[in-house]
C-alpha positions as CSV (number, residue, x, y, z in Angstrom):
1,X,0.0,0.0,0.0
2,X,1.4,3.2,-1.0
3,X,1.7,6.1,1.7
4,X,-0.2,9.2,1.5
5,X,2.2,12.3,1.0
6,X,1.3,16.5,1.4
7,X,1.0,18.2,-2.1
8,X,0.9,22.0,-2.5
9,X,-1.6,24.0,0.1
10,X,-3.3,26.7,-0.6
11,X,-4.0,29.2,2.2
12,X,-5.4,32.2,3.7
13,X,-5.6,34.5,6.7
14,X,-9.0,36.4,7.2
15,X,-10.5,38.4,10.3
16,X,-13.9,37.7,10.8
17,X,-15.4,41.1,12.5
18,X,-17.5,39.8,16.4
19,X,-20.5,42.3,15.0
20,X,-20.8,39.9,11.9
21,X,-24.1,37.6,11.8
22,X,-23.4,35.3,9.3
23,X,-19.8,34.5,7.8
24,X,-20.4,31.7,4.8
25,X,-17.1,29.9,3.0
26,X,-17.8,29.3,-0.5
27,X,-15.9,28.2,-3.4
28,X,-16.4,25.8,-6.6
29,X,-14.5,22.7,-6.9
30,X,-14.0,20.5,-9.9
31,X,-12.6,16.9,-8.9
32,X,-10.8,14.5,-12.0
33,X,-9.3,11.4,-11.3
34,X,-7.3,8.5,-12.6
35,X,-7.8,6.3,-9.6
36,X,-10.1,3.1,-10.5
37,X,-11.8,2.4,-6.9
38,X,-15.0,2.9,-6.0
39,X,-14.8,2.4,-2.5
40,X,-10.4,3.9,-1.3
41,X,-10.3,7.2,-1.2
42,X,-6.5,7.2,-2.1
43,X,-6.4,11.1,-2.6
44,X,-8.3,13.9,-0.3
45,X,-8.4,17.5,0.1
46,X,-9.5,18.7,3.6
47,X,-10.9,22.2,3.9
48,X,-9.7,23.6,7.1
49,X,-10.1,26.5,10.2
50,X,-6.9,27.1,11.9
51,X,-6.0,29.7,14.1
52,X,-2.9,31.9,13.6
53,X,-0.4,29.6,15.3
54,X,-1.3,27.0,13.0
55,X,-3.2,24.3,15.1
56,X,-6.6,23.0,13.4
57,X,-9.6,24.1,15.1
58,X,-11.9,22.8,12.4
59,X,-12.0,20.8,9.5
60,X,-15.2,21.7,7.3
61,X,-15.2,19.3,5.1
62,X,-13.1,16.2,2.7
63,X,-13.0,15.6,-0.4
64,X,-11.7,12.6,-2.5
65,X,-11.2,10.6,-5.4
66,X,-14.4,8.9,-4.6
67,X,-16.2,12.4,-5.4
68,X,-14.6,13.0,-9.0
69,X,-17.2,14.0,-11.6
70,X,-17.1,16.0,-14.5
71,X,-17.5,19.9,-14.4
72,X,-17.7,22.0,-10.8
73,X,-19.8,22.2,-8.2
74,X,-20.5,25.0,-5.8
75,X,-19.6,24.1,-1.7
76,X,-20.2,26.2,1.1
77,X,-19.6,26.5,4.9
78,X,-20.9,28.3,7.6
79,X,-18.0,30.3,9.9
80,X,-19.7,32.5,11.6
81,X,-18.3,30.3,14.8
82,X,-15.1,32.0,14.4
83,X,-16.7,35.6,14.4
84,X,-14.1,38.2,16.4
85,X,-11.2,35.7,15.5
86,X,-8.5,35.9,12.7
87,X,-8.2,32.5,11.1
88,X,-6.8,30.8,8.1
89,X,-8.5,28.8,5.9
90,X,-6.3,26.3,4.4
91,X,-7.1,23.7,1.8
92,X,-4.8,20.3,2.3
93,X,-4.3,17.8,-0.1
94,X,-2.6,14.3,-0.3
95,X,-2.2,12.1,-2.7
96,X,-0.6,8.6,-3.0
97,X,2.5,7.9,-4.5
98,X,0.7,6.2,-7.7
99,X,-2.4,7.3,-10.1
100,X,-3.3,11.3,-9.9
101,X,-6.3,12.8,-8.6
102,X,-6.4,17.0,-9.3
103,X,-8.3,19.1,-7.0
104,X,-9.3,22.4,-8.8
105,X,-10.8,25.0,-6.8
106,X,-12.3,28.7,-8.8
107,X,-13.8,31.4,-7.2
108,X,-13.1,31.4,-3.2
109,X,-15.1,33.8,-1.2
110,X,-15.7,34.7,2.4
111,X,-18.9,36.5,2.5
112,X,-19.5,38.7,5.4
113,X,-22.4,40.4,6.4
């Protein structure tokens, strides 16, 4: 069985305001694959909360090779838990050292009302 190993994170570091109400994650992701299972997931990409010394308060959601399918589609996820905090939001993928699995993420946003 082949080890899992980090690729390339992508990162950010936001405030969320304490007089926000509602504080939504969204972004589009597009998932392609060249594993064959049905059932492994071989390859994930965690979406993530972490504060600014690094250590993981959340993670909001995974994604895998299980949930390849053709085109985008939209995810979302409520932060308003973190409201009056400055965070990062990191997106973490690993992937096995044999077939590929690319995680595509378009049009991040931190909406903030």
């Amino acid at each position: 069985m082949a080890t899992a190993v980090p690729i390339p994170t992508l990162h950010s570091t936001v405030t969320i305001p304490s007089t926000a109400t509602t504080a939504t994650l969204t972004f589009w992701l597009h998932i392609d694959t060249a594993e064959t299972s049905t059932t492994t997931a071989f390859d994930t990409l965690a979406v993530q909360v972490l504060n600014t010394s690094g250590t993981v308060l959340s993670t909001l959601g995974t994604f895998s090779n299980l949930n390849a399918a053709a085109g985008y589609s939209q995810k979302s996820f409520n932060v308003i838990a973190f409201k009056g905090q400055t965070i990062q939001i990191r997106f973490l993928g690993k992937e096995d050292f044999t077939l590929q699995t690319s995680f595509v993420i378009d049009d991040t946003t931190l909406n903030v009302q």
